[in-house]
N, C-alpha and C positions, 0 to 999 in steps of 0.2 A: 126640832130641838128647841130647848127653851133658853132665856137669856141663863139661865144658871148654868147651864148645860154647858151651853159656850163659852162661857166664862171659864169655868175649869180644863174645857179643851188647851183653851189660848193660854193657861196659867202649866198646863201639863209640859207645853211647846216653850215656854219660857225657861222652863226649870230644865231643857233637856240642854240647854244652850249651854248651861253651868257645867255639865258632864267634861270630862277630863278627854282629851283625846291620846289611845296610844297606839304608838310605832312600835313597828318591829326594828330590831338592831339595821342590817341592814335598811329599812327606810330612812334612818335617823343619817345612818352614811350618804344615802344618797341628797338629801334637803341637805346635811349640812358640808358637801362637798360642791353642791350647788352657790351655795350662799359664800365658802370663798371665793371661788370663782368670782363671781360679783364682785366680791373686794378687793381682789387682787387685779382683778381688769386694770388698765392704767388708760387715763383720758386719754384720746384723740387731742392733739397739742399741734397747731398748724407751725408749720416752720418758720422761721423769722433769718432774715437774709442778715450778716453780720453787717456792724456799722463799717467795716473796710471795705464789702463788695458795694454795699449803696452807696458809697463817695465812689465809688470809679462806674458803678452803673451812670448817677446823676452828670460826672466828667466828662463822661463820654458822651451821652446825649447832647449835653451842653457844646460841645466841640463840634459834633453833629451840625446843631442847629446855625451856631456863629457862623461854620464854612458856609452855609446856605447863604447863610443873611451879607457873608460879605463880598461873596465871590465877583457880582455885578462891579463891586471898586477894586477888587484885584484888576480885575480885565479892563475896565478903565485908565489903573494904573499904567499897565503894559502899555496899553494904547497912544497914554499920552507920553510913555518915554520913547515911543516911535515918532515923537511928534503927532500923535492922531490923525495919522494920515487916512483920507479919504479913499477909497478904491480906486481910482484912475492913478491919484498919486503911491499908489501904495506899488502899483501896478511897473507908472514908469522909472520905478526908484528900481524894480528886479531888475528892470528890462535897461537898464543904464550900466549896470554890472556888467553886462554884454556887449555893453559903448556901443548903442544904438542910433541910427540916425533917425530917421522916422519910423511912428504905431499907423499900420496902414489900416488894420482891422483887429477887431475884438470878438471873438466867438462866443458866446456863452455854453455851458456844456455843466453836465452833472458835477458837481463839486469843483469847479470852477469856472478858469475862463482863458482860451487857447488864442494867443497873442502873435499876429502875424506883423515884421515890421522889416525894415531895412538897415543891416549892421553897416555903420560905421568904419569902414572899410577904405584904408588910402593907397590909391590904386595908382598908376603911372598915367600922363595923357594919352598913351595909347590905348588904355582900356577905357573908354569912358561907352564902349560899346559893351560891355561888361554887364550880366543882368545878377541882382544878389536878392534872394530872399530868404529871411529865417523864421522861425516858429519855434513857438516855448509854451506847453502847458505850465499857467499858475494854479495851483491848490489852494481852498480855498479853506480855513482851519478857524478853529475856536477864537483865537484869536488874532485871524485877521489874514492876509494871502501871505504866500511862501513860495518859492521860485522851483522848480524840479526841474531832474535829469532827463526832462520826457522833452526835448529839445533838439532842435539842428537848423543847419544852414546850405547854400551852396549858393557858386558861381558859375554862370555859365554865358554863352555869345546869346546876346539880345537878337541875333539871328532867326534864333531856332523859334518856330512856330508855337511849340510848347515847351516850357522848362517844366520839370518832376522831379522829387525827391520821396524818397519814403522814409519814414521817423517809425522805428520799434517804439515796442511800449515797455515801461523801465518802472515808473511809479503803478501801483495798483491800482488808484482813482483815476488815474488817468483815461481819456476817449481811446488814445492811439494802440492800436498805429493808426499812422495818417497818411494819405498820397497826400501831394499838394503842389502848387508850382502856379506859373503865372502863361497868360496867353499873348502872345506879340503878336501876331496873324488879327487882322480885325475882321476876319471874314468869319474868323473860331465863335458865335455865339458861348458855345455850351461846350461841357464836357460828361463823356461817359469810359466808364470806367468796366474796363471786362477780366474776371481771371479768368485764364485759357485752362485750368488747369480743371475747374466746376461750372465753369460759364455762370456762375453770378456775376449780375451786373451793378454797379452804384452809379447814382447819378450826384455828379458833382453839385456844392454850393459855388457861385460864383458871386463876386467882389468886385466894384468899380472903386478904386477909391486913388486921389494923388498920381492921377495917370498909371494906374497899375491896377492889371483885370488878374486877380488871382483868383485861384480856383484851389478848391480841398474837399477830402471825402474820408470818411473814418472808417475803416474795414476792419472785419473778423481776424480776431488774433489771433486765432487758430491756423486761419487760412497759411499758403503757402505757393511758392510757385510762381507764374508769369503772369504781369497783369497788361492787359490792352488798353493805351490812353491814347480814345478817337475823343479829336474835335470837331464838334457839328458845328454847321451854321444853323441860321434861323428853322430853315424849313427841313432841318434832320438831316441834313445833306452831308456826308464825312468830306471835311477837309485835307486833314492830317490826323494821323497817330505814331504812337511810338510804343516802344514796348518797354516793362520795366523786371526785369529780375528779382523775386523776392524770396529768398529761404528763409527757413527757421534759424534766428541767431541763437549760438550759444548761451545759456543765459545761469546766474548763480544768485541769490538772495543774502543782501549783506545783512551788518546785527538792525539797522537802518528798516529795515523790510522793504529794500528795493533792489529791484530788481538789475543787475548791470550786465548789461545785451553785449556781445563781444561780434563784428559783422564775423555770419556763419565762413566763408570763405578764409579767416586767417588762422594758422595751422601750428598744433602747440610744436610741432619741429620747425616751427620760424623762429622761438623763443629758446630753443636748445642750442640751435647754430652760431648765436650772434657770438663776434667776435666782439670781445669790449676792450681789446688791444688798438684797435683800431679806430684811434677819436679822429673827429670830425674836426679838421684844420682849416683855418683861414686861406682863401687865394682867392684869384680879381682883383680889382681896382675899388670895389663897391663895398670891401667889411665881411664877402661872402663867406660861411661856414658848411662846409660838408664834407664834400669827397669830392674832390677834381672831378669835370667835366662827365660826373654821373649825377649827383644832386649838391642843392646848396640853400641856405637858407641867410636872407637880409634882416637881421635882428634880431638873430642865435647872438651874435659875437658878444655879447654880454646877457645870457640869459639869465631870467628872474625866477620868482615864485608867483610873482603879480601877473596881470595880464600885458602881453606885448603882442605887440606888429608884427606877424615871420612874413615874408615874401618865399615862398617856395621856387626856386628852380631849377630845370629839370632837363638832363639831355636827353636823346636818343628817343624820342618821343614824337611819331608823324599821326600829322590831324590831332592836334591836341584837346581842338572844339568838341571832338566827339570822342574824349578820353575823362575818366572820371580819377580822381586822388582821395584814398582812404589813408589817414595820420591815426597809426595805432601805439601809444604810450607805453613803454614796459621797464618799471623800477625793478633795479638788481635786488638791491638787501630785500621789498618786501617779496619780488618775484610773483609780480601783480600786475595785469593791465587795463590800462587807461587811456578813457576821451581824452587828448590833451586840449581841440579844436573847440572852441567854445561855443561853434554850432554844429555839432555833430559830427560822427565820424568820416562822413567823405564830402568833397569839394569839387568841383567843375577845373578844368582849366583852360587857361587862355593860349596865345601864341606868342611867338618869342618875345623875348626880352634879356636884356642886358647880358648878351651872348648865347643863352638858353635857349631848347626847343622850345620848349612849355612854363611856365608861370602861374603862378596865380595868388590872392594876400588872404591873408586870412588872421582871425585873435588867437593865440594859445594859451593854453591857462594849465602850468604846471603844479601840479597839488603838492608835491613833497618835496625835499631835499632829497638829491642823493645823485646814485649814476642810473643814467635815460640813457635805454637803447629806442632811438624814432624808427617804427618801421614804416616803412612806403609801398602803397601799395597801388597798382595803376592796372584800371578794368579791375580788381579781384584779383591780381595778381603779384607777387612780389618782386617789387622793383630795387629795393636799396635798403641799407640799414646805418642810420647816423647815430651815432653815439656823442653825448653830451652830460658835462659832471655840471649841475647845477645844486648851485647851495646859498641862493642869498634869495 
């Protein structure tokens, strides 16, 4: 092909571009039903959060972050209107509530610290053979220790080879339950602990401290039943033992989330019976309050709200040393029962005194106003029912 040739090719393909293009009806509807489309589309427009939600989003954040940043001088605050008490002090400021004589030991234990010491207890001179130990789980919290219901006490003759008590579990942080008690036998090294019921066995922690060898062991809650407490000497050798009774207490969950244990042995037709005709009158020489020559209490005669001194005594009672006293609380109006004993619900007792088989002193500590039916309970068994209107 020659350049002329080409030329009029390329000039043929130019001129064809000029040409008109036609549609048919329908094409023309579908291009231009296309092209509104296009037009009528409407932008993608991201949302935008009103200015009323972004002030309470940013407020809230900010409140957020203040609580974080202030919280360490809240808790310092708290602390210092406790006085910034130190843990030992923080400790016997609980344990003072309980008019404590001596902190014999301090346990450490998961979320706190299980405090064994000697209540403060005004006894007559014939008991000074009298052995008393109590035990109080403290909880150990955000900010700072807190005293709980996971507590008790007893009395009993420094005779005995081994004193024991067992403490239900009441708070949920709590170890307990607990066996525990003290050894007066010096031949007793150790202690081992058997239930008859599985044959597990625990072996006791023991405690020299202030001439007092006490001994404690923290058992499965679950458990139930008898438990065997031999004391060995050095060389495994059993000394003594003694056996200990333990069912499953009644138990209910207040708004609190604790747990308040009732000992399984007292029976709700003890709480249907009582007569609340029948108050508890003064007779003796001493101020005594109960029931003539079946129980009596030395420091009823003006009961409080506050903590007091009762002296329990108690007729018709043989071998008292080896007889045990449960004080079970029971308010009329709320028709609720209650610790009143501010170490627990049972107590040791002694031998006679001022006319009485049995005896023994103990703190009480009435939570409410109103009418108390006391009921008395000796071995697990119902012994007497005193009634008392307390209201100051």
């Amino acid at each position: 092909m020659t350049n002329f040739e080409e030329m009029d090719s390329y000039d043929d393909s130019f001129k064809s571009m000029k040409n008109k293009v036609y549609l048919s009806e329908t094409e023309k509807r579908e291009v231009f039903h296309k092209i509104n489309m296009k037009i009528e589309r409407k932008p993608s427009i991201r949302k935008q959060l009103s200015i009323k939600w972004k002030y309470r989003l940013a407020l809230s954040s900010a409140s957020f972050i203040l609580m974080i940043l202030i919280m360490p001088f809240l808790i310092n605050i708290i602390q210092d209107s406790t006085g910034n008490l130190s843990k030992d002090e923080s400790i016997r400021q609980i344990v003072n509530e309980l008019d404590y004589d001596t902190i014999l030991h301090q346990e450490e234990v998961n979320n706190g610290v299980v405090v064994f010491y000697i209540p403060n207890i005004e006894t007559d001179d014939d008991d000074t053979n009298l052995s008393e130990l109590s035990a109080i789980f403290i909880k150990k919290t955000l900010l700072g220790w807190e005293g709980t219901n996971d507590r008790g006490g007893y009395s009993s003759n420094i005779g005995e080879d081994i004193t024991s008590q067992y403490l239900p579990k009441s708070n949920r942080q709590s170890p307990f339950p607990m066996l525990y008690g003290e050894i007066n036998n010096q031949e007793v090294d150790r202690i081992k602990v058997i239930n008859l019921e599985n044959n597990a066995e625990y072996h006791a922690e023991t405690v020299i401290m202030e001439n007092h060898h006490i001994w404690f062991v923290f058992l499965d809650e679950m458990e139930e039943g008898k438990y065997e407490i031999q004391g060995l000497s050095e060389t495994n050798e059993m000394i003594t033992s003694i056996t200990v009774d333990r069912g499953l207490a009644d138990a209910t969950i207040n708004d609190d989330k604790e747990i308040n244990v009732t000992p399984n042995f007292v029976n709700e037709k003890d709480f249907e019976t009582i007569d609340w005709e029948r108050k508890a009158n003064e007779f003796g020489d001493n101020r005594m309050t109960g029931n003539k020559n079946k129980s009596g209490v030395i420091g009823a005669d003006m009961p409080s709200l506050s903590n007091q001194k009762w002296m329990w005594h108690l007729w018709g009672i043989e071998n008292p040393q080896n007889k045990s006293l449960t004080v079970v609380g029971f308010h009329k109006e709320s028709e609720t029962v209650h610790q009143i004993l501010t170490n627990g619900w049972t107590i040791g007792l002694s031998g006679p005194n001022n006319g009485a088989d049995a005896h023994t002193p103990s703190t009480v500590k009435i939570p409410d106003p109103g009418e108390w039916a006391i009921l008395l309970y000796i071995n697990e068994e119902l012994f007497d029912v005193l009634v008392y209107e307390i209201n100051e």
